[in-house]
N, C-alpha and C positions, 0 to 999 in steps of 0.2 A: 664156604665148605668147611665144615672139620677133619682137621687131621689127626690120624691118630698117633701123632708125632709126641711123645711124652716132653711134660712140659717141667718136669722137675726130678729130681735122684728118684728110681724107684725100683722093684725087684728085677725088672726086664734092662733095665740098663746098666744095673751089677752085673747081672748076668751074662751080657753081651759083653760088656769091658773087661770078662775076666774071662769070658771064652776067648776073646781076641788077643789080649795080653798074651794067655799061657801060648796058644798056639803060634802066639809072632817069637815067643824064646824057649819051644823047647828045645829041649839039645843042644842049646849056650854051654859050653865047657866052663866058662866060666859061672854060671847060674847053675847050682845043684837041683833047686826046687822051682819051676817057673811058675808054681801056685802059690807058692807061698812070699815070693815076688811079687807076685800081680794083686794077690788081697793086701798087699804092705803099702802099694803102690797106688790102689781105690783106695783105701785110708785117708793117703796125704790127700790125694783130690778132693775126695769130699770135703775135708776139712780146711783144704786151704781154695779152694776153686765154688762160687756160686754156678748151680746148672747151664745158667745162659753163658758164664763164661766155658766151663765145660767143653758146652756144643761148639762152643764158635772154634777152639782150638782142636776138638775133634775134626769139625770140617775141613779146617786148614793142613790138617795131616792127611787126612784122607786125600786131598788135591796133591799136597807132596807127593804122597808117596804112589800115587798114579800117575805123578809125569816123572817120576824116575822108572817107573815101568816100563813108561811109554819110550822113553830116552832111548838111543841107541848109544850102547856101549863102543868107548876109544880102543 
């Protein structure tokens, strides 16, 4: 079966890592701009991160930060 799972950097997955960035910091007190954060931020990834690696530490957040959701707070 093919997936339409993209399989290297392209417009739809800027897109998504910079809708997801700005909306996970706006309203940081400490972050004036969370756009101009988050394009500074895809920068260094692409240039210091190959896609496959990428993905895999995308995946690995997303599982974090879904069992601190799930977690019940002390």
């Amino acid at each position: 079966s093919n997936s339409n799972e993209p399989k290297n950097y392209n417009a739809d997955v800027e897109r998504n890592f910079l809708e997801a960035c700005s909306t996970a910091n706006e309203g940081k007190k400490d972050l004036p701009d969370a756009t101009a954060f988050c394009e500074c931020v895809w920068t260094a990834v692409r240039e210091n991160f190959e896609y496959d690696e990428f993905k895999a530490l995308d995946n690995t957040l997303r599982e974090r930060v879904g069992d601190e959701k799930n977690t019940p707070q002390k």
